[in-house]
Structures are given as structure tokens and as C-alpha cells.
C-alpha positions in Angstrom: 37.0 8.8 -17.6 33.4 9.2 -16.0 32.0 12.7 -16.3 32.6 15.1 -13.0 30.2 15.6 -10.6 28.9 19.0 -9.5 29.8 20.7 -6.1 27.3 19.5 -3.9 24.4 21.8 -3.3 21.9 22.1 0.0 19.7 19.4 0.2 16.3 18.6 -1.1 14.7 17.4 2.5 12.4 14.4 2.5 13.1 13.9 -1.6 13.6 10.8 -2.4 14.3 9.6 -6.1 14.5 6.2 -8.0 16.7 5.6 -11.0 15.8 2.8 -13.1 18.6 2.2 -16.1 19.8 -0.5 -17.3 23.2 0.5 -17.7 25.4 0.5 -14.6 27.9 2.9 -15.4 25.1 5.8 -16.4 23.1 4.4 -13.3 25.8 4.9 -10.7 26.7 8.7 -12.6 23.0 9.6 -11.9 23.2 8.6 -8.5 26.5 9.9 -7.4 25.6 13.5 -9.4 22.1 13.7 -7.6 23.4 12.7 -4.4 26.3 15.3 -4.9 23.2 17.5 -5.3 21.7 16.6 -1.8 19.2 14.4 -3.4 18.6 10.9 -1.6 19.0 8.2 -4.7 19.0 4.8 -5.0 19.4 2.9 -8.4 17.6 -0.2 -10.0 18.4 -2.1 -13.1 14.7 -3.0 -14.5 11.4 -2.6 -14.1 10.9 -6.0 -12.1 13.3 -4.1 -9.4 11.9 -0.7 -9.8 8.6 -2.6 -8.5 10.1 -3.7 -5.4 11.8 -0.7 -4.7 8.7 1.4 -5.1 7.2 -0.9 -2.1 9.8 -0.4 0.1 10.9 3.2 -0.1 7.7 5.2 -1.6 10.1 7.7 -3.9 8.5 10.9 -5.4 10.1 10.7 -8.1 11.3 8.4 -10.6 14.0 8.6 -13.7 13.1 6.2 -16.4 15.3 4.8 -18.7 13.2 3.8 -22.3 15.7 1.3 -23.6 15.6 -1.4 -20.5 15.8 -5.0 -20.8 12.1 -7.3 -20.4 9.5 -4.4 -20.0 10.9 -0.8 -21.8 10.2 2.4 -20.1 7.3 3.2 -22.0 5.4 1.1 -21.0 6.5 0.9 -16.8 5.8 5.1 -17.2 1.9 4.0 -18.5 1.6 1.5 -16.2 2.8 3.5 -12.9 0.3 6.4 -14.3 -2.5 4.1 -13.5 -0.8 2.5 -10.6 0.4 6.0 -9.0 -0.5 8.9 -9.9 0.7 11.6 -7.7 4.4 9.9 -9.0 6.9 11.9 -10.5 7.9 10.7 -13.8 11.1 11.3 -16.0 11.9 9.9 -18.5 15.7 9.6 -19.9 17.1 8.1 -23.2 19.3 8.4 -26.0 16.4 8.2 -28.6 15.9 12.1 -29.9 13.5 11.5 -32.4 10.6 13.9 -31.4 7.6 11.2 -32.1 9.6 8.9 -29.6 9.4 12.3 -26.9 5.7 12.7 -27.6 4.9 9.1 -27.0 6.5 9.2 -23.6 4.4 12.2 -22.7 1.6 10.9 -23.9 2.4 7.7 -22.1 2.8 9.2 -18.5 5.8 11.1 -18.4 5.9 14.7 -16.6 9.5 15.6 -18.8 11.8 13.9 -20.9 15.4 14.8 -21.2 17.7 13.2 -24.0 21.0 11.6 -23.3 23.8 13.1 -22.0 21.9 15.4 -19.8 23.5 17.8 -17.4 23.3 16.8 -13.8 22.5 20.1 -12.8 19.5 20.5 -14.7 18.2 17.5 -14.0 18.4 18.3 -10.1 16.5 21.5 -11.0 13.9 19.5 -13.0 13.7 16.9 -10.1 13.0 20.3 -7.5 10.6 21.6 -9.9 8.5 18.7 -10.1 8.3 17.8 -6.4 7.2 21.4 -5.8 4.3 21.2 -8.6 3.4 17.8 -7.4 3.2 19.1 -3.7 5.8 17.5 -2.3 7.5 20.5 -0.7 6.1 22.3 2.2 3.0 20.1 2.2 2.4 16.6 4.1 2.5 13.7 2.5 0.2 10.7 3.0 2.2 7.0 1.4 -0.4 4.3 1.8 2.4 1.6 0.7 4.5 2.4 3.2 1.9 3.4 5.8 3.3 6.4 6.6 3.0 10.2 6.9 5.7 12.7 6.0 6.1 16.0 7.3 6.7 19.5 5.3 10.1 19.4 6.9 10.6 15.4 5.8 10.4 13.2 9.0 8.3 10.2 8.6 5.7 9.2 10.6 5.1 5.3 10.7 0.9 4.8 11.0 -0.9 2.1 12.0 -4.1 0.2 10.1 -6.6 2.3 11.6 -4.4 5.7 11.8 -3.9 5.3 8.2 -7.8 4.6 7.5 -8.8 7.8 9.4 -6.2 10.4 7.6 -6.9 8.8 4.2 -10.0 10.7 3.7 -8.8 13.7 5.3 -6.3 14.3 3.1 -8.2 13.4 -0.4 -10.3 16.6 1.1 -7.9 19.2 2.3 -9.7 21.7 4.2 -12.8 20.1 4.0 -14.8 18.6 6.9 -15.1 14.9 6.9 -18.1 13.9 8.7 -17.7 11.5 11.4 -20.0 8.8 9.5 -17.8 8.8 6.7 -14.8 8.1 9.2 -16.5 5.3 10.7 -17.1 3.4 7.8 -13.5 4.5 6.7 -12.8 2.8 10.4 -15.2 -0.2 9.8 -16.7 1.2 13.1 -20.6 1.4 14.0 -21.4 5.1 14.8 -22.5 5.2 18.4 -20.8 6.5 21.9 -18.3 4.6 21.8 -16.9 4.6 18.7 -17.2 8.2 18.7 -14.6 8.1 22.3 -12.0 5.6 20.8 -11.9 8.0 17.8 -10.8 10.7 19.6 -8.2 9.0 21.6 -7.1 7.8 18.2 -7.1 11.7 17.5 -5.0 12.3 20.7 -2.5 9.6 20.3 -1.8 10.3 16.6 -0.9 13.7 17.3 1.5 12.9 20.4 3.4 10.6 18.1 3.8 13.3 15.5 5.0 16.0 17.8 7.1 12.9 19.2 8.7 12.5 15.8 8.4 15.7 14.3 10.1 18.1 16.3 8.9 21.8 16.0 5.4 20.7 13.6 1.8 19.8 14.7 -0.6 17.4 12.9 -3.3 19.7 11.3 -6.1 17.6 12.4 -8.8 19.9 13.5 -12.5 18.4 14.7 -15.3 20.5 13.6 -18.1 21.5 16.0 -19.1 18.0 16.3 -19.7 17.1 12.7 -16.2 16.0 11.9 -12.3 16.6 11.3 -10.5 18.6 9.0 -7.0 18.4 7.8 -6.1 21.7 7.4 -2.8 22.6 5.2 -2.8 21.7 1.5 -1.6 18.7 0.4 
């Protein structure tokens, strides 16, 4: 008989989480407990189809199995270090042995929880993580997906040059960008009318997030001239 689920709790909006385990009964328990715990899931069975999945939906966060089949965890959780570092990263398996915990750490991990682990604290873990990685109440550039997510979790679908412009703005929150910078971020000369197409750029990215974001603003702010400014942390 598979374990029971928790009552489901209120939603972690705009969270999304990966599961990558081998094992497709303890892969469709994770799922089914998280999303029981308001927490969108999806599960994959290697690190081949965590890969794709990663392009398509962008998690935060993503449980790792050690023990999978071709590469093992240890070695996806170094690799997606390099590859992405603002991910999430927990590791999950039935090794306890305390040198096998360090190595994961070590590796790239931001916890590791031994097998059988209780749903609930793992949802809480999952919460805690996002919050310290600045998922919650924050907005959220995803250059893969070429998107922008809102503290309240709508998504924001960005063109090239949309997602050329923010990029730098939001590797400096609060800090003024100066318009040269933005131009060569834009592959644009800086002259007149550059400077004009810029700002309708400006204009047009912030009628499609009050469009799609109902109730928020984009914090774009120019700066006496000089520049823009995003303007929340992120």
C-alpha cells in the first residue's frame, strides 16, 4: 500500500519543482504528496530528461535522486551548479552514510534528506529554499525560457530585445544602468534614435506586464537621463 498523502495545504504561487528519480513508484509519491501540498511538480526519470525539462519549464527547484541510472545525482547536482546557479537543489537518497551527505553538499546541493522522508518536511524545505533563493515576493528573470515572473507568479513572455534590456537591470538591483551599457546590451549605436526606440521599448514592456499582471507594475524606473533602474530586489 503506497504511503498517504497529506491534506493539502495553500499553495506555493509561481513554485515550480522537478523531481528527477529513477524509481516510478517513489517519483509519482513525491509528486502527488507535493502537489497535495499546493506545489506545481512534474517528474522525470534521468538526468537526460531532467535536461529537457529544465528547458522547457525553468523550475526553482529540483529533487535529486543519487542512485539514477547513466549519469548519478552527484554529478547532474555539480554540473547544474555551474550551469545554474540561482537553482534550487535537493538532493534525496537512501545512502545515510555521512561522507556520501558531505559529498553532495560539497558537490552543489542546498540540503540533503535521506530516504523515507516526510512529505511535509520536504514541502517546508522546498518553501524555505525558494524564500532564501529569492523566489518569493521578488521578480524573477528565466533567460531559457525568456520570460519574467512576477512576485505574485504570472509569467511574462519577453521578446530578444526585452530580454537583453532587463538582463542587466536585474544583475544590478537598484542600481542605475547607464544607457551605454543598455545599448551595447541592445547591440544598438548610442545616438537619438536609439535612445527613442528604447523608450518605446520601456513603454510597451510595461503595458504588457500590467496587461498580464493584474494589480503589479514593472519597477523600471529611468534616471534623470543617465539610465534605468530596476527597483525591487531580486
Amino acid at each position: 500500500m503506497p504511503p498517504t498523502v497529506p491534506e493539502p495545504q495553500a499553495p506555493s504561487a509561481g513554485l515550480q519543482v522537478l523531481v528527477c528519480e529513477d524509481s516510478r513508484h517513489m517519483r509519482d509519491y513525491l509528486v502527488a504528496g507535493l502537489e497535495g501540498l499546493g506545489i506545481q511538480v512534474a517528474g522525470v526519470e534521468n538526468g537526460r530528461a531532467l535536461d529537457a525539462a529544465l528547458e522547457a519549464r525553468d523550475p526553482q527547484i529540483v529533487l535529486l535522486d543519487v542512485g539514477l541510472p547513466g549519469e548519478d545525482g552527484f554529478s547532474i547536482a555539480r554540473r547544474l551548479r555551474r550551469e545554474r546557479p540561482r537553482l534550487g537543489i535537493i538532493m534525496l537518497t537512501a545512502r545515510h552514510d555521512l561522507e556520501d551527505r558531505i559529498r553532495g553538499l560539497d558537490g552543489g546541493a542546498d540540503l540533503y534528506y535521506a530516504k523515507p522522508v516526510d512529505l511535509r518536511e520536504l514541502a517546508s524545505a522546498i518553501n524555505s529554499l525558494r524564500r532564501r533563493l529569492g523566489g518569493t515576493g521578488a521578480w524573477r528573470l528565466e533567460p531559457h525560457a525568456s520570460r519574467l515572473q512576477s512576485p505574485a507568479g504570472a509569467a511574462v513572455d519577453l521578446t530578444d530585445l526585452e530580454l537583453r534590456f532587463l538582463t542587466p537591470l536585474l544583475e544590478r538591483p537598484g542600481e542605475v544602468v547607464e544607457r551605454e551599457h543598455l545599448f551595447l546590451a541592445l547591440d544598438q549605436h548610442p545616438d537619438i534614435y536609439a535612445s527613442r526606440r528604447m523608450e518605446t521599448m520601456v513603454s510597451r514592456l510595461r503595458s504588457k506586464v500590467r496587461r498580464l499582471c493584474p494589480g503589479e507594475q514593472l519597477p523600471v524606473k529611468a534616471r534623470n537621463g543617465r539610465g534605468y533602474a530596476f527597483l525591487v530586489d531580486y
